[in-house]
N, C-alpha and C positions, 0 to 999 in steps of 0.2 A: 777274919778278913773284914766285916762290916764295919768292925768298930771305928776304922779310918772314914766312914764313908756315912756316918752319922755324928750327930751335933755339931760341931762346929766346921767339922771335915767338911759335912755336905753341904755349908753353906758357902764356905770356902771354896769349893771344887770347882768354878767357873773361873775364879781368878787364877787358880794354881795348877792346873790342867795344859793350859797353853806353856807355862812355864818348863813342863817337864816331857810334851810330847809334843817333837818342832813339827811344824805344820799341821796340827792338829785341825783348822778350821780349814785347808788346803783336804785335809782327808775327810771330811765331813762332805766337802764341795764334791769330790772326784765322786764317793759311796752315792750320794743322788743323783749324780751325773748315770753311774753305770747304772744305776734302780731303773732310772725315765728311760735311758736307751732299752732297758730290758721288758719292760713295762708297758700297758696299756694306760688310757687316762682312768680307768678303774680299778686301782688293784688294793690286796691287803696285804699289811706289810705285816710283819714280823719283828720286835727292837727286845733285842736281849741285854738286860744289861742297860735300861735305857738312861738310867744315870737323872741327870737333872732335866734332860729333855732337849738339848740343842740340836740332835741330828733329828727328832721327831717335828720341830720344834719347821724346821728347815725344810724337810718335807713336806710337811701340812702346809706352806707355805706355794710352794713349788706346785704341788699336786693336789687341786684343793676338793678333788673327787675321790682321794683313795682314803682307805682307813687303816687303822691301823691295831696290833694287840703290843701295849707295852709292859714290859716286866720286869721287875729288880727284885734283888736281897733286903735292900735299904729301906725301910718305911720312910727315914726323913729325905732322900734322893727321889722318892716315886712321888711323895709330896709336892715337893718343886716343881716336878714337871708336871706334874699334875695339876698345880695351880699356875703355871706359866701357858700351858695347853688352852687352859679356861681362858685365862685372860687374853688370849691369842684370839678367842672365839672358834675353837676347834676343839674340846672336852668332850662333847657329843660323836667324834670320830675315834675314840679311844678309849679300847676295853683294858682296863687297869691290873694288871696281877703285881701281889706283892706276894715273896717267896718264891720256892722252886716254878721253874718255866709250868704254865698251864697247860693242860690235853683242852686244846681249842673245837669249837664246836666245829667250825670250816676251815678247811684247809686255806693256808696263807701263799699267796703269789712272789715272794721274797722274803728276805730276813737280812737284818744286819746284827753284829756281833762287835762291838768295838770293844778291845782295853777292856775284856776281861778272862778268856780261856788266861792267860798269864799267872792269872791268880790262883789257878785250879791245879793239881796232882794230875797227873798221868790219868789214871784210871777217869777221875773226874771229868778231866776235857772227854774222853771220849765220850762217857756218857750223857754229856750235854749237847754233842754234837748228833751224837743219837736221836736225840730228843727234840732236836730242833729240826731234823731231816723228818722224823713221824712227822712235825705241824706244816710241812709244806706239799705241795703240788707238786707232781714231777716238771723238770725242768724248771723250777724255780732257782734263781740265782741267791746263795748266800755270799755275804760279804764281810769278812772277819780280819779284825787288825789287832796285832797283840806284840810286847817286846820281845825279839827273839833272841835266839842264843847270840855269841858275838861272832860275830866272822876276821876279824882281827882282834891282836892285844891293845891296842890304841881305841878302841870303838869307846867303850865306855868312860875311859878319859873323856875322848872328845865329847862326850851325851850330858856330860857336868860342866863342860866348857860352855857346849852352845848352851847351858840351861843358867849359866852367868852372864853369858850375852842375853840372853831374853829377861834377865832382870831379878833372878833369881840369886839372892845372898848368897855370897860363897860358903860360908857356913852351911848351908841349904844345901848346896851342888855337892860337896863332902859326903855331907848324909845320904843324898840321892845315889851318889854314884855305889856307895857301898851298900846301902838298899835291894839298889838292882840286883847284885850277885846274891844279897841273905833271904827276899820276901818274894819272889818272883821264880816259877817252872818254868824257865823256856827251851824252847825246842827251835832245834835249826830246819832248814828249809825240807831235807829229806823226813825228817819226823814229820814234818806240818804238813805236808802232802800224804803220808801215809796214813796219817789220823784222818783226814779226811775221808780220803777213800776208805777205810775200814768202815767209818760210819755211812757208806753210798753215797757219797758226793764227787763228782767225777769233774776233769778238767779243769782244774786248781791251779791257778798262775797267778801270779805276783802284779796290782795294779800300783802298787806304792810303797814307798819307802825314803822315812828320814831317818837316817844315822840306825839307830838298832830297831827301830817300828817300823812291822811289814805288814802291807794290807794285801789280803787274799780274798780270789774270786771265785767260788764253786759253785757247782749245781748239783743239785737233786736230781739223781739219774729216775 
């Protein structure tokens, strides 16, 4: 799975990200919306999967008291944000893990999860949701968005359409649309709620959704 998300993939992934998941900067906005409502002006977040750093990137911005622990698979993805973070003047609010999620020394007041359980087996999501349930407080809000199953036969059509109207070569949209069904685990609404709860995150409801991308809101019981 990483190999997409290194060398030229990860320098790539800021232009071609929007391209493939519509309102992707719309779900970035809504994830810090629901953190600040949930949140104190002092909290520490939790960023699974933080990618190149734009939803981190957004909160340090937003919340210029809270901190945060960021983690990825990617050495060259935790680079980026890592050197984006710096030059943001906020690198000193952000304890770096590369590799599997870290056993954090303090327990974390939130967590977000974006666009990656999808990528993971069955077994695997659970166990990451495990994992990220141990690094928080109870009553902590997690916030996790990921492509789900299709709820109609039209869906993934239309998911290569809109991703030609946003500027994406048709050639591109082809390969994406038949991507989704070969390189992606998803799970429909009743699976994704019941993964949840196995891992004790309780009151799991639906903040967002474009075309097959649903964002989900839980807490830590």
């Amino acid at each position: 799975m990483t190999e997409r998300f290194e060398g030229e993939g990860a320098k790539a992934y800021d232009s071609r990200i929007p391209l493939l998941v519509p309102g992707c900067e719309l779900l970035h906005q809504l994830c810090a919306s629901r953190l600040m409502a949930a949140l104190g002006q002092q909290a520490r977040v939790l960023l699974v999967g933080v990618g190149t750093g734009s939803e981190l990137l957004l909160l340090g911005r937003l919340c210029p008291r809270w901190t945060f622990v960021a983690q990825d698979i990617s050495a060259d993805m935790l680079a980026q944000a890592r050197m984006r973070a710096e030059q943001a003047g906020m690198g000193e609010r952000v304890c770096w893990h590369l590799g599997a999620l870290p056993v954090v020394d303090k327990p974390c007041d939130g967590a977000l999860c974006l666009l990656v359980l999808h990528f993971l087996a069955q077994d695997a999501k659970a166990a990451l949701l495990g994992d990220i349930y141990r690094q928080l407080n109870p009553g902590a809000p997690l916030l996790l968005a990921d492509l789900m199953a299709p709820t109609d036969p039209l869906e993934r059509k239309a998911m290569g359409l809109q991703a030609a109207l946003a500027g994406l070569p048709l050639p591109a949209c082809e390969q994406m649309v038949r991507r989704l069904g070969e390189d992606f685990t998803s799970l429909d609404e009743g699976q994704t709620r019941r993964l949840l709860q196995g891992a004790g995150f309780a009151a799991a409801h639906r903040f967002f959704q474009a075309l097959g991308f649903h964002g989900w809101l839980a807490q830590r019981q």
